[in-house]
TIKOLTOR-442764 format. One record per atom (N, C-alpha, C): residue in three letters; x, y, z; atom name. Coordinates in Angstrom, 3 decimals, decimal comma. Layout:
<site residuo="ALA" px="X" py="Y" pz="Z" atomo="CA"/>
...
//
This chain:
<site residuo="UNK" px="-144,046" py="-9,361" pz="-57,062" atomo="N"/>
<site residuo="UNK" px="-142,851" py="-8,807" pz="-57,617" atomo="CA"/>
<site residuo="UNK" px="-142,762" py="-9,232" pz="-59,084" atomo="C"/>
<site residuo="UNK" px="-141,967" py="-8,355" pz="-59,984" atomo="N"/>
<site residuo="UNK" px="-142,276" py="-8,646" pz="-61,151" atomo="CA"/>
<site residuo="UNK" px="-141,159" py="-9,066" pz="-61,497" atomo="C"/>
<site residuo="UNK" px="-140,431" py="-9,976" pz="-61,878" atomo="N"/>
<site residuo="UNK" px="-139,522" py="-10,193" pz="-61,867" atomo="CA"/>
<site residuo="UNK" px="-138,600" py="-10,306" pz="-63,875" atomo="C"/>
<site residuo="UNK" px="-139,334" py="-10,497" pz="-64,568" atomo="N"/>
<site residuo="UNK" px="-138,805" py="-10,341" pz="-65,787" atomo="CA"/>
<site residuo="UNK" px="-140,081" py="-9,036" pz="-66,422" atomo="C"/>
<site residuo="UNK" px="-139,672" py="-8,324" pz="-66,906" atomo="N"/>
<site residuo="UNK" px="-140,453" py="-7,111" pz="-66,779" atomo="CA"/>
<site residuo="UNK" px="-140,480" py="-6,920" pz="-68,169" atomo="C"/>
<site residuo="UNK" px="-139,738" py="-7,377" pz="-69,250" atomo="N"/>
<site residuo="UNK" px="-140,144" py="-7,829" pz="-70,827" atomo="CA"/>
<site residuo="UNK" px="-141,175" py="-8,833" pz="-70,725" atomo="C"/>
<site residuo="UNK" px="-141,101" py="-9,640" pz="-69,782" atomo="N"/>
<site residuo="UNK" px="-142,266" py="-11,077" pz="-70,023" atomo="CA"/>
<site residuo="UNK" px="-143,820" py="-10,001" pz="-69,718" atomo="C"/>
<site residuo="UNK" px="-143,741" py="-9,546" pz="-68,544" atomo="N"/>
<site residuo="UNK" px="-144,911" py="-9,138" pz="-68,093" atomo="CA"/>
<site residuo="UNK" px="-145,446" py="-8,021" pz="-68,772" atomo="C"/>
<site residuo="UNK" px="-144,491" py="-7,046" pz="-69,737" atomo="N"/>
<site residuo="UNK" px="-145,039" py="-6,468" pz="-70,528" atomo="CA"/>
<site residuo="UNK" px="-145,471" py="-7,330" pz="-71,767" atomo="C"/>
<site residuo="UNK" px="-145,273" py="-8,275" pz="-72,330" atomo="N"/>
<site residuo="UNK" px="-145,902" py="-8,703" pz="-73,509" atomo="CA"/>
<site residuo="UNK" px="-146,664" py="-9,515" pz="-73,330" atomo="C"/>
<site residuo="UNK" px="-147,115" py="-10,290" pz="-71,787" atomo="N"/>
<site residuo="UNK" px="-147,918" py="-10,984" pz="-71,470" atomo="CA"/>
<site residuo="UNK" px="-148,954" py="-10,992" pz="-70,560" atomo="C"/>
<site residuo="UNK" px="-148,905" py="-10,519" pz="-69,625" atomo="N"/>
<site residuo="UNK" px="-150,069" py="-9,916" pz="-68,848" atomo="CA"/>
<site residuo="UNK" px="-150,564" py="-8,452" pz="-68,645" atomo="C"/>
<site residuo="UNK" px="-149,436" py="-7,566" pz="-68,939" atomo="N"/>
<site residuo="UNK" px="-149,583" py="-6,043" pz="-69,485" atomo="CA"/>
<site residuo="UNK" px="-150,744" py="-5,258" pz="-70,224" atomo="C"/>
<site residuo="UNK" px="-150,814" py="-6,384" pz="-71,285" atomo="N"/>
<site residuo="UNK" px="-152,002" py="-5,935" pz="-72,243" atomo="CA"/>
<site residuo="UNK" px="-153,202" py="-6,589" pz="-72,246" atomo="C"/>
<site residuo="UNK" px="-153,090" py="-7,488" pz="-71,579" atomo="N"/>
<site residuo="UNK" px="-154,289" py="-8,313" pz="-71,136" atomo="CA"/>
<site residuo="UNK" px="-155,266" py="-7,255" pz="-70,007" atomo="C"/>
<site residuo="UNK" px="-154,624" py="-7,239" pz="-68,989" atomo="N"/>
<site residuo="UNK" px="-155,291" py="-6,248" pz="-68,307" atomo="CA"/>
<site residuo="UNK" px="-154,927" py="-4,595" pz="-67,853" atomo="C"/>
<site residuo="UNK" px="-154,113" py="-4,085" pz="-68,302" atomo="N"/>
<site residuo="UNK" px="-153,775" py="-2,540" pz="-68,468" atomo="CA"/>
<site residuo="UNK" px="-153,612" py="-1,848" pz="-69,845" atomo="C"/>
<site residuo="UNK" px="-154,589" py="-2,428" pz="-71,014" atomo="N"/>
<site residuo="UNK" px="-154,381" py="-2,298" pz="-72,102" atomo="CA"/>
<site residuo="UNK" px="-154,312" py="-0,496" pz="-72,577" atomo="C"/>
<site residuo="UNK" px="-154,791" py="0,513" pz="-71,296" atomo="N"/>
<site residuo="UNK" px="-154,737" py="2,056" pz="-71,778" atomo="CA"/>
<site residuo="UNK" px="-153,137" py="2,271" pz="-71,186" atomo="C"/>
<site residuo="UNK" px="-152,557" py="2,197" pz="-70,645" atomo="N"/>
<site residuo="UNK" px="-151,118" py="2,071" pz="-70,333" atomo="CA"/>
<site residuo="UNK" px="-150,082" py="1,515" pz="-71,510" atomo="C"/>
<site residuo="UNK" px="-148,944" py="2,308" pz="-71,920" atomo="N"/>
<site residuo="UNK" px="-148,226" py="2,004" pz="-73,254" atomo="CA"/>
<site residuo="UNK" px="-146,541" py="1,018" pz="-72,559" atomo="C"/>
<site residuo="UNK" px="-146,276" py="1,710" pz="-71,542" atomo="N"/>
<site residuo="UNK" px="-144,678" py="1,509" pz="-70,698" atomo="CA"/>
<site residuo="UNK" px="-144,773" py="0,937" pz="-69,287" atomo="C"/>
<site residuo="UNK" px="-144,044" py="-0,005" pz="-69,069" atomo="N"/>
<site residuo="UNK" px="-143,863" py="-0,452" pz="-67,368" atomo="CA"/>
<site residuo="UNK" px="-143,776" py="0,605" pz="-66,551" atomo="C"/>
<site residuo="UNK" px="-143,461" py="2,218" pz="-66,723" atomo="N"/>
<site residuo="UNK" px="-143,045" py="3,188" pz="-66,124" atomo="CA"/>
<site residuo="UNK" px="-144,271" py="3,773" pz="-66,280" atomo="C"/>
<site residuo="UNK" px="-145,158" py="3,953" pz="-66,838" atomo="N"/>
<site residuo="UNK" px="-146,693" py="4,213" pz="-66,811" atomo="CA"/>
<site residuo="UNK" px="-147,401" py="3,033" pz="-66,047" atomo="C"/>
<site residuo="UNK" px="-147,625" py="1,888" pz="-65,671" atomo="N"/>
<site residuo="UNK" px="-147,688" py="0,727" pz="-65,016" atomo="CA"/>
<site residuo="UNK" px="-147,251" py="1,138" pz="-63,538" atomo="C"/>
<site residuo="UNK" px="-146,133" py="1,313" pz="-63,165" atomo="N"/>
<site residuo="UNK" px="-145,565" py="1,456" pz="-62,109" atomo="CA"/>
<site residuo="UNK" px="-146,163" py="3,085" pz="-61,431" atomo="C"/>
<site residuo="UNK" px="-146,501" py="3,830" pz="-61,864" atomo="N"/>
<site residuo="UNK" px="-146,776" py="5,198" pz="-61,838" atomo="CA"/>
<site residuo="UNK" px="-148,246" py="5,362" pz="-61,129" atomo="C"/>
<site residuo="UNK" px="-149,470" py="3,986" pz="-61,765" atomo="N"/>
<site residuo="UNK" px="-150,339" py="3,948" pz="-61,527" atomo="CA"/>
<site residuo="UNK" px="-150,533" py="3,475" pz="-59,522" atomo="C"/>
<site residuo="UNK" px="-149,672" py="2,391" pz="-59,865" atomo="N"/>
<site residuo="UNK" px="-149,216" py="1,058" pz="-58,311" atomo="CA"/>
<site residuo="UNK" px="-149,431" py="2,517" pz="-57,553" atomo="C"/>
<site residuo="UNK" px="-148,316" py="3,766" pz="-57,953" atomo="N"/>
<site residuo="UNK" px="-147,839" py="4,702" pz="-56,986" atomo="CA"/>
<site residuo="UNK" px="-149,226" py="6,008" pz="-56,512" atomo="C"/>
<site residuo="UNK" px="-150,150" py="5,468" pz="-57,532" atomo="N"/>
<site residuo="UNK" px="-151,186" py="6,845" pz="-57,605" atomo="CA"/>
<site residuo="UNK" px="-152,212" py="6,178" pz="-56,874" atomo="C"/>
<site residuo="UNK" px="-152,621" py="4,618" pz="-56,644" atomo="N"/>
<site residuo="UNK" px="-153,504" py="4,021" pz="-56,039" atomo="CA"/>
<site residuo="UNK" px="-153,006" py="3,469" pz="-54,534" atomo="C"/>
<site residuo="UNK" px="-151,730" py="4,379" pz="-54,182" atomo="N"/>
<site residuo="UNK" px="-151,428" py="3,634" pz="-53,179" atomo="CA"/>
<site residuo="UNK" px="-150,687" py="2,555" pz="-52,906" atomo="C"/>
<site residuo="UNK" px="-150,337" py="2,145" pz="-53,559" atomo="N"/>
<site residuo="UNK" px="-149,260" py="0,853" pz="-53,613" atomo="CA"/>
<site residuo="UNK" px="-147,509" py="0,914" pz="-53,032" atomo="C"/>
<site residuo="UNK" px="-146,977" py="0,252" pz="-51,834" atomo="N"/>
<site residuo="UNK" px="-146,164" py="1,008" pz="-51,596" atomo="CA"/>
<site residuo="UNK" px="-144,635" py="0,201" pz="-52,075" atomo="C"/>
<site residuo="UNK" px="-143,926" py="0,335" pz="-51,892" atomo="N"/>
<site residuo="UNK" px="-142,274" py="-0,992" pz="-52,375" atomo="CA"/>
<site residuo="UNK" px="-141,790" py="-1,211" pz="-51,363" atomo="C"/>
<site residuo="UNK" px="-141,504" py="-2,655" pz="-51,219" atomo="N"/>
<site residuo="UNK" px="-141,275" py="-3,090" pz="-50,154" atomo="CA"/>
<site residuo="UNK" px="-139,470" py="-2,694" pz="-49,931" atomo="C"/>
<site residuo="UNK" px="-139,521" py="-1,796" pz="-48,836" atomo="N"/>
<site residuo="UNK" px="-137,886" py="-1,511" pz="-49,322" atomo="CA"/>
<site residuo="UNK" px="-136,677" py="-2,611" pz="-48,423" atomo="C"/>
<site residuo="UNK" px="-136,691" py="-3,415" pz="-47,482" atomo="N"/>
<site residuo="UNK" px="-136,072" py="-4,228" pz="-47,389" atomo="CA"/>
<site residuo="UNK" px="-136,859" py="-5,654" pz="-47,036" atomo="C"/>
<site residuo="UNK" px="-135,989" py="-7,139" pz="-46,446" atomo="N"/>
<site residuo="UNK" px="-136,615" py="-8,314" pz="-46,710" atomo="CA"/>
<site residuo="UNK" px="-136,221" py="-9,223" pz="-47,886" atomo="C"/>
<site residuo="UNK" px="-136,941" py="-10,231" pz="-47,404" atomo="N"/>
<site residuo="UNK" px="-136,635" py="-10,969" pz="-48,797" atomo="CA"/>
<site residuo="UNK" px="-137,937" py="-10,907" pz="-49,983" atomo="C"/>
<site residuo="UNK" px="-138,952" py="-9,619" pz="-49,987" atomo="N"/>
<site residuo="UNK" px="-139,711" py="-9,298" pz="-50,912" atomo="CA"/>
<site residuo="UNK" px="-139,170" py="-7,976" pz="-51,414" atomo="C"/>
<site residuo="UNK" px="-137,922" py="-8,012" pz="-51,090" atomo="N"/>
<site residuo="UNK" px="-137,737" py="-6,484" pz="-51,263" atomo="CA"/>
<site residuo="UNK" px="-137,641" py="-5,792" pz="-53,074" atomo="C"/>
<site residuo="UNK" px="-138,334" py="-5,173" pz="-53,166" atomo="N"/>
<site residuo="UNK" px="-138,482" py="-4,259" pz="-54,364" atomo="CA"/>
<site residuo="UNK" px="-140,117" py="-4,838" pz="-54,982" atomo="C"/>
<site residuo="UNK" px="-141,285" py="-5,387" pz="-54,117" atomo="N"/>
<site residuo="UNK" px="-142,328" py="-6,113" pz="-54,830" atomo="CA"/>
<site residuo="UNK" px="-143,371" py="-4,446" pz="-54,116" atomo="C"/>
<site residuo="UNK" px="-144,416" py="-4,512" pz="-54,647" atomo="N"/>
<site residuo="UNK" px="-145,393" py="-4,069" pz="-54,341" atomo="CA"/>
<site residuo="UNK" px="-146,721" py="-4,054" pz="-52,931" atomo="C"/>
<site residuo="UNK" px="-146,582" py="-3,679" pz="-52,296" atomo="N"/>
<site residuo="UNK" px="-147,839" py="-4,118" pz="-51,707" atomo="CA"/>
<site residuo="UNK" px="-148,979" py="-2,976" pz="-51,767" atomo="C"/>
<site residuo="UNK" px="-150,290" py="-2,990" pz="-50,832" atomo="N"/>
<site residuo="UNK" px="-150,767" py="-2,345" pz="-50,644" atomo="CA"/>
<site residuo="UNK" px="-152,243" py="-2,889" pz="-49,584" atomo="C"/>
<site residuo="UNK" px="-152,391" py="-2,155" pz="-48,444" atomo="N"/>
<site residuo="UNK" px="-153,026" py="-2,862" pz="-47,372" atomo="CA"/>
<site residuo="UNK" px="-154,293" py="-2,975" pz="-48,168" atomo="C"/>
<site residuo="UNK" px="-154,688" py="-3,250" pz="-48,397" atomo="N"/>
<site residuo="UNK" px="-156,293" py="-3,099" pz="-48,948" atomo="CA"/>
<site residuo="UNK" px="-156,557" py="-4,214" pz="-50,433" atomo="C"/>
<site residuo="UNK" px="-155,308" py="-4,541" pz="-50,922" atomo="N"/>
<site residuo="UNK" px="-154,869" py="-5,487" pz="-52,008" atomo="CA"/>
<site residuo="UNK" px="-154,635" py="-7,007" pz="-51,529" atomo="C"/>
<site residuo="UNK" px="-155,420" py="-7,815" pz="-51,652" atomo="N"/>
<site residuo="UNK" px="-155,194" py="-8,935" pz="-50,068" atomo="CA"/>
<site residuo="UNK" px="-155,428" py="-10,025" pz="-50,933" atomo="C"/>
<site residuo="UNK" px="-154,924" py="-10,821" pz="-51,452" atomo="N"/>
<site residuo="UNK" px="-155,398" py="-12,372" pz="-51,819" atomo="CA"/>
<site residuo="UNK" px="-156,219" py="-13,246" pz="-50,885" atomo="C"/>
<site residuo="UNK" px="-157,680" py="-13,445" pz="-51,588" atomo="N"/>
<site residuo="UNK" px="-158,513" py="-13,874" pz="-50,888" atomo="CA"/>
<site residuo="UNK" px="-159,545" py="-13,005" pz="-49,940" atomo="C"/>
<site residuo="UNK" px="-159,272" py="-11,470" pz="-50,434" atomo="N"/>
<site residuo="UNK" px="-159,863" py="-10,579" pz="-49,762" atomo="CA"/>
<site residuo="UNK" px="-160,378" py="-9,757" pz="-50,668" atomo="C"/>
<site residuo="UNK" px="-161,246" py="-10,239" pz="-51,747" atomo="N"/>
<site residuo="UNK" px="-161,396" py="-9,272" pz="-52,872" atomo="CA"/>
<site residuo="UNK" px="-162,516" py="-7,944" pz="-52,523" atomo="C"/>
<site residuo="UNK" px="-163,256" py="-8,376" pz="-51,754" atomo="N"/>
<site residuo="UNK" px="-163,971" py="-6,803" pz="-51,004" atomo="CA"/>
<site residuo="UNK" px="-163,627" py="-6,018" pz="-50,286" atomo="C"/>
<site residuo="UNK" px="-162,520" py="-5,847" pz="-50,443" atomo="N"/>
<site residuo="UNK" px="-161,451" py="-4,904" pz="-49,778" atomo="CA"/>
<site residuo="UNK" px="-160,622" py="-3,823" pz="-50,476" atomo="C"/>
<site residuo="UNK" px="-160,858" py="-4,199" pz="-51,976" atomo="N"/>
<site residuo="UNK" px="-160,585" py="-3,424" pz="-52,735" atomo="CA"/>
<site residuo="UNK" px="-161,747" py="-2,460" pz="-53,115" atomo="C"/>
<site residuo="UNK" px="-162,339" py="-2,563" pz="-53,330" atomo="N"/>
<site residuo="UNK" px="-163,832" py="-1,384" pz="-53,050" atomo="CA"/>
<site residuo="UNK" px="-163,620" py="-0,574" pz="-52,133" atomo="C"/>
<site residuo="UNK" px="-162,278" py="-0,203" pz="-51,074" atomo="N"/>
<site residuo="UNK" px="-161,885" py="0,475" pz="-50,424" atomo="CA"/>
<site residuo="UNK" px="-160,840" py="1,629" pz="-50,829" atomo="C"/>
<site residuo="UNK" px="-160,175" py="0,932" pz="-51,765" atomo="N"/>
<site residuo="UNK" px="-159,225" py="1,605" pz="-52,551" atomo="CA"/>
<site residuo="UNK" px="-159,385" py="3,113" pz="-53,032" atomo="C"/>
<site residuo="UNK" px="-158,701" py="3,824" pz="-52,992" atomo="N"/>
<site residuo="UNK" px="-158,930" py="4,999" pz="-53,723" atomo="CA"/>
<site residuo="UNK" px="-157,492" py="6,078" pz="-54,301" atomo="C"/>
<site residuo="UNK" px="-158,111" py="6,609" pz="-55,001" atomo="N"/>
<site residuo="UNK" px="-156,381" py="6,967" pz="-55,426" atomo="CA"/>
<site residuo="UNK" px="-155,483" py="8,205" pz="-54,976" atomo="C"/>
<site residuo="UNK" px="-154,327" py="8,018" pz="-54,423" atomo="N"/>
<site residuo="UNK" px="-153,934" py="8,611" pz="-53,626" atomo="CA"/>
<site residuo="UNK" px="-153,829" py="10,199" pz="-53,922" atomo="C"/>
<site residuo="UNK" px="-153,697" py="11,377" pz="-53,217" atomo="N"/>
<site residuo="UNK" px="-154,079" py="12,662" pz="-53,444" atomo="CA"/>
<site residuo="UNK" px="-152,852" py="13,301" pz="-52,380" atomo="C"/>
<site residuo="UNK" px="-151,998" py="14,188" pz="-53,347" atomo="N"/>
<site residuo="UNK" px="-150,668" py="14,771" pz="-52,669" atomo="CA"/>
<site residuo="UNK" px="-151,010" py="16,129" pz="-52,754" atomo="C"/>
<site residuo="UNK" px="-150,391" py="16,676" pz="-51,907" atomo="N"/>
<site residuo="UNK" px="-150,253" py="17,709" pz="-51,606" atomo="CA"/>
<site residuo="UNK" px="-149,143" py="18,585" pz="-52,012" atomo="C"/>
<site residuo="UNK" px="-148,810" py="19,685" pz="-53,170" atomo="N"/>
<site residuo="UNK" px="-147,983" py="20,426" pz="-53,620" atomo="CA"/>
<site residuo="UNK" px="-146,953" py="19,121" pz="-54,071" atomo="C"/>
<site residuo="UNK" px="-147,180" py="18,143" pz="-55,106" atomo="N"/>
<site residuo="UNK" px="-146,395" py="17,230" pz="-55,268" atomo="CA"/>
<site residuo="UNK" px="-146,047" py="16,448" pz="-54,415" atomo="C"/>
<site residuo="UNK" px="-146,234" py="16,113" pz="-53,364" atomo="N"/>
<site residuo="UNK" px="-145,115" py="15,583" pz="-52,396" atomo="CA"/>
<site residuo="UNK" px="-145,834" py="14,756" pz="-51,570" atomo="C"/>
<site residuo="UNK" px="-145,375" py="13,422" pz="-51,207" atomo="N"/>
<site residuo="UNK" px="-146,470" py="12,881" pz="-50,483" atomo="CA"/>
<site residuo="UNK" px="-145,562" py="12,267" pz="-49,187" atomo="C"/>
<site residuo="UNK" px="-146,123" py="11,587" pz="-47,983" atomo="N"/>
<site residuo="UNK" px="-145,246" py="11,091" pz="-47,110" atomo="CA"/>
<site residuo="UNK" px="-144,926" py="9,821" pz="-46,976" atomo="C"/>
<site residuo="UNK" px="-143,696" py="9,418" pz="-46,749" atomo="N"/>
<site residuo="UNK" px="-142,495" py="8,392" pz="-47,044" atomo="CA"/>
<site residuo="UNK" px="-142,765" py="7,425" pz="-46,147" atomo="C"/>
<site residuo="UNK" px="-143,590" py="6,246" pz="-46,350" atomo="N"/>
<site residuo="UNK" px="-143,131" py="5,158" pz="-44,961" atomo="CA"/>
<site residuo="UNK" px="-141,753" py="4,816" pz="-44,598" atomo="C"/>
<site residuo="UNK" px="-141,834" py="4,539" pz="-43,324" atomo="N"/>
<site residuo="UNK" px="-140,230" py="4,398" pz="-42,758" atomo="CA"/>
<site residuo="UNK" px="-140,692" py="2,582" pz="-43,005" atomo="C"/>
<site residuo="UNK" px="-139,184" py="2,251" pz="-43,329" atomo="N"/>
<site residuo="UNK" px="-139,115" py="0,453" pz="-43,409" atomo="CA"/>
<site residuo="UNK" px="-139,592" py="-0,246" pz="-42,330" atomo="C"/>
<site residuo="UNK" px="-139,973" py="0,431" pz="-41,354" atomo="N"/>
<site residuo="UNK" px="-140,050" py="-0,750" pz="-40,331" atomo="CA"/>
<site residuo="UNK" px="-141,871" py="-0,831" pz="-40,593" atomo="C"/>
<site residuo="UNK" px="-142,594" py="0,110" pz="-41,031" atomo="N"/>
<site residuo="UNK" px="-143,959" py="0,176" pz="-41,134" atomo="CA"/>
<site residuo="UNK" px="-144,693" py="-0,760" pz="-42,409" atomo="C"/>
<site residuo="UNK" px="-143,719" py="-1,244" pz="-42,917" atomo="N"/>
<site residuo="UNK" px="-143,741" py="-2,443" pz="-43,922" atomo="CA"/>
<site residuo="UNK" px="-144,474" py="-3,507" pz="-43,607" atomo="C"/>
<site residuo="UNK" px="-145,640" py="-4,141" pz="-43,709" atomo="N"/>
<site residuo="UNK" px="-146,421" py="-5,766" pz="-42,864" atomo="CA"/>
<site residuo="UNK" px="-145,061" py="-7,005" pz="-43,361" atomo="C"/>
<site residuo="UNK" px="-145,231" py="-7,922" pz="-41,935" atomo="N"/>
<site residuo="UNK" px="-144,789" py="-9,046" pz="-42,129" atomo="CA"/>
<site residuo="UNK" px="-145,444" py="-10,201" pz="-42,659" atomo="C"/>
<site residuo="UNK" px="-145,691" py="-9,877" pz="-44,006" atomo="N"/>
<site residuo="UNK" px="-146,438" py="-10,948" pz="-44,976" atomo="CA"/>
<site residuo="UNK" px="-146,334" py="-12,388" pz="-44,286" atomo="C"/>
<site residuo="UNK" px="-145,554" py="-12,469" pz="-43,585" atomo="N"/>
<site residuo="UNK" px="-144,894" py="-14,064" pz="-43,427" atomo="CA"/>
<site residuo="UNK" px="-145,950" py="-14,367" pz="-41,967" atomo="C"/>
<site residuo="UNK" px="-145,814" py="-13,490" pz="-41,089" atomo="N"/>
<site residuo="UNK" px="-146,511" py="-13,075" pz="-39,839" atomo="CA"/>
<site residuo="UNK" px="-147,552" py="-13,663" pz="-39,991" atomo="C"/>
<site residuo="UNK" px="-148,562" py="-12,420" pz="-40,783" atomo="N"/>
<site residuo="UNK" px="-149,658" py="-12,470" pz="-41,264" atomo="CA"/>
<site residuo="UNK" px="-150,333" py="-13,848" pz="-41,810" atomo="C"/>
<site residuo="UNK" px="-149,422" py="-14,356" pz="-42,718" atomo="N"/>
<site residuo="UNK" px="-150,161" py="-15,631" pz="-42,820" atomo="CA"/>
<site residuo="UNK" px="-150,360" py="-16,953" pz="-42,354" atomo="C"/>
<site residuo="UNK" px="-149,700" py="-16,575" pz="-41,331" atomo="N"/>
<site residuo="UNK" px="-149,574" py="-17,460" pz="-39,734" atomo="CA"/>
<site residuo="UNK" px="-150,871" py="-17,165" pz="-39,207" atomo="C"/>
<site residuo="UNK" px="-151,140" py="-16,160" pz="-39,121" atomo="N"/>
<site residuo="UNK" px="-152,619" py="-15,972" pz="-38,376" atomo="CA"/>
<site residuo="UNK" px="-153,511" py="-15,784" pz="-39,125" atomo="C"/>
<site residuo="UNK" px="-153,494" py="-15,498" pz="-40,360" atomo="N"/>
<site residuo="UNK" px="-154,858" py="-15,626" pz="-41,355" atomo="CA"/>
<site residuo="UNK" px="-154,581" py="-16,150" pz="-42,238" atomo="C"/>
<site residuo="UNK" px="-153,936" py="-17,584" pz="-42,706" atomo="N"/>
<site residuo="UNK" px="-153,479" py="-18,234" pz="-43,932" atomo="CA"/>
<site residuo="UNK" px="-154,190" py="-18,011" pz="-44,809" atomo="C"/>
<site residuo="UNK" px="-153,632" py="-17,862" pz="-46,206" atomo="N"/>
<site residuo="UNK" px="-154,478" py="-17,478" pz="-47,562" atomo="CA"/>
<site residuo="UNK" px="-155,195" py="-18,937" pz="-48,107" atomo="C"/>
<site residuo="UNK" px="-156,390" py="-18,382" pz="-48,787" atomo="N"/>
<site residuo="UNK" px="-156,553" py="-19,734" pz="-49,513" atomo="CA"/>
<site residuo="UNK" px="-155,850" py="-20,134" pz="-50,768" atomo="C"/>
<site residuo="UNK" px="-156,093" py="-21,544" pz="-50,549" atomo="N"/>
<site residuo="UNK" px="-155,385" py="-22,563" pz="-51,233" atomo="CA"/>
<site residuo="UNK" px="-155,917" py="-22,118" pz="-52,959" atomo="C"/>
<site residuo="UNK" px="-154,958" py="-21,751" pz="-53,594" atomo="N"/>
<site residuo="UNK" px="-154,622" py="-22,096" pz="-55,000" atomo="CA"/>
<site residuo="UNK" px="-154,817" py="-22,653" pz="-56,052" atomo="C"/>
<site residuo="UNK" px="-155,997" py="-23,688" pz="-56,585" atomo="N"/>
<site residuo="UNK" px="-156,027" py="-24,010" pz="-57,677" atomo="CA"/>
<site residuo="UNK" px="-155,416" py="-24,014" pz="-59,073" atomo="C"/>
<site residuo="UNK" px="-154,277" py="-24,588" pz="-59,144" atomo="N"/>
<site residuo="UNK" px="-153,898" py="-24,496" pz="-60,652" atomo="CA"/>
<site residuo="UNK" px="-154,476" py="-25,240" pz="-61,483" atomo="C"/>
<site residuo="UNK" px="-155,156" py="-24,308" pz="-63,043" atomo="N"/>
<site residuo="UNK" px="-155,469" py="-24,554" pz="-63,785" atomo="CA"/>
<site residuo="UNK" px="-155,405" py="-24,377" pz="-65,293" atomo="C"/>
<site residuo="UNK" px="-156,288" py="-24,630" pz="-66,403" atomo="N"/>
<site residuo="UNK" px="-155,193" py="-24,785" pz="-67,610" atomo="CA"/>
<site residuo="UNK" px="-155,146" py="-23,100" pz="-67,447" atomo="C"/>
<site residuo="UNK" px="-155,809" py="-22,343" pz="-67,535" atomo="N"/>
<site residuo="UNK" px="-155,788" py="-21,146" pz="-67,955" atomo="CA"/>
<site residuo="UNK" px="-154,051" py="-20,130" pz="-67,341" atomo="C"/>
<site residuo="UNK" px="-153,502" py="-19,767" pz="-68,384" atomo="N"/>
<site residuo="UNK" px="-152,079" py="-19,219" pz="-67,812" atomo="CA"/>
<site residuo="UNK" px="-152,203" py="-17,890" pz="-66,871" atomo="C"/>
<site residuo="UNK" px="-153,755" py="-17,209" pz="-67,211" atomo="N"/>
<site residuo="UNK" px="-153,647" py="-16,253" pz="-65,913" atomo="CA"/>
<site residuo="UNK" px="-155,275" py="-16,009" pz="-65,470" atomo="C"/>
<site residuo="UNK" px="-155,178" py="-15,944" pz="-64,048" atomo="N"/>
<site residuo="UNK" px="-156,419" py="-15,821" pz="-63,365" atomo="CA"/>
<site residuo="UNK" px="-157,706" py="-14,855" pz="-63,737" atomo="C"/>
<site residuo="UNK" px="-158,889" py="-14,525" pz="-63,810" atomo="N"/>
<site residuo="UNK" px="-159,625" py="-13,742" pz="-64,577" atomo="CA"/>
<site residuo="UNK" px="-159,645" py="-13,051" pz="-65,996" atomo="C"/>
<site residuo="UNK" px="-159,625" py="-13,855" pz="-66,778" atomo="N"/>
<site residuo="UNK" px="-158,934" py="-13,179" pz="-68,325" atomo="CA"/>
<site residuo="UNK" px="-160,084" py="-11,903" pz="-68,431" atomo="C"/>
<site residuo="UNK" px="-161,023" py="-11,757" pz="-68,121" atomo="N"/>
<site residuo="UNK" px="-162,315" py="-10,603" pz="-68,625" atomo="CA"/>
<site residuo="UNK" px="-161,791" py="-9,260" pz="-67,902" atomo="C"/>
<site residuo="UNK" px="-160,857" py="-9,341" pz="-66,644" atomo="N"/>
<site residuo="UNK" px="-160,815" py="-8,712" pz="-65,654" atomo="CA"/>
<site residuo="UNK" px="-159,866" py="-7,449" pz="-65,577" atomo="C"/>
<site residuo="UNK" px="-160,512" py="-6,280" pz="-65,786" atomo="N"/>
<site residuo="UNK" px="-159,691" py="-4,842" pz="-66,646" atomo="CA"/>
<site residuo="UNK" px="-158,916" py="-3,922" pz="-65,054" atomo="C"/>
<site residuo="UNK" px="-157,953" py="-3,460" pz="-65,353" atomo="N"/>
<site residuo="UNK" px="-157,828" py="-2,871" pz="-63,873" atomo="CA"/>
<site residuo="UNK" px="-157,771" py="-1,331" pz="-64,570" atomo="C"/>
<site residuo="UNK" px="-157,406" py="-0,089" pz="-63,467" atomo="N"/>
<site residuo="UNK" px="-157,483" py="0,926" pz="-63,936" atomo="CA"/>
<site residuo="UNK" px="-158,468" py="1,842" pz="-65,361" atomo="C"/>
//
């Protein structure tokens, strides 16, 4: 979730989405690769997307970008949302390393 959305545009924005100009071009992309909003919870308004997995980086080589039909694409109902919390009860993520660097892969371009 992005939570100050001036910070993340002047700081990780251009680092790795440097052909993107606006958070609303940013957000547009989340929506074209599949990415869905979590609409209730206590993650509610963050991003997910099944195939986007911390600690699961060959899983994104699965990804592809989503393809609508006459504009319009179909709506998950809230309950089809994963229980992140669930989930990492039975497949805990790995552990974290903090280090000096302020963000993870600096070389690393998306879109």
């Amino acid at each position: 979730m992005i939570v100050d959305q001036e910070l993340f545009m002047r700081k990780v924005h251009p680092r790795y989405f440097s052909n993107q100009k606006s958070y609303r071009s940013f957000t547009r992309q989340l929506n074209l690769w599949g990415f869905q909003r979590v609409p209730i919870g206590p993650d509610q308004g963050a991003y997910y997307h099944q195939l986007f997995l911390r600690g699961m980086p060959n899983l994104v080589k699965k990804m592809k970008v989503v393809k609508f039909k006459n504009g319009n694409r179909t709506k998950k109902k809230s309950n089809d949302v994963p229980d992140f919390y669930a989930l990492s009860k039975f497949r805990p993520l790995p552990e974290i390393i903090p280090d000096s660097s302020p963000l993870p892969y600096p070389n690393l371009k998306f879109f």
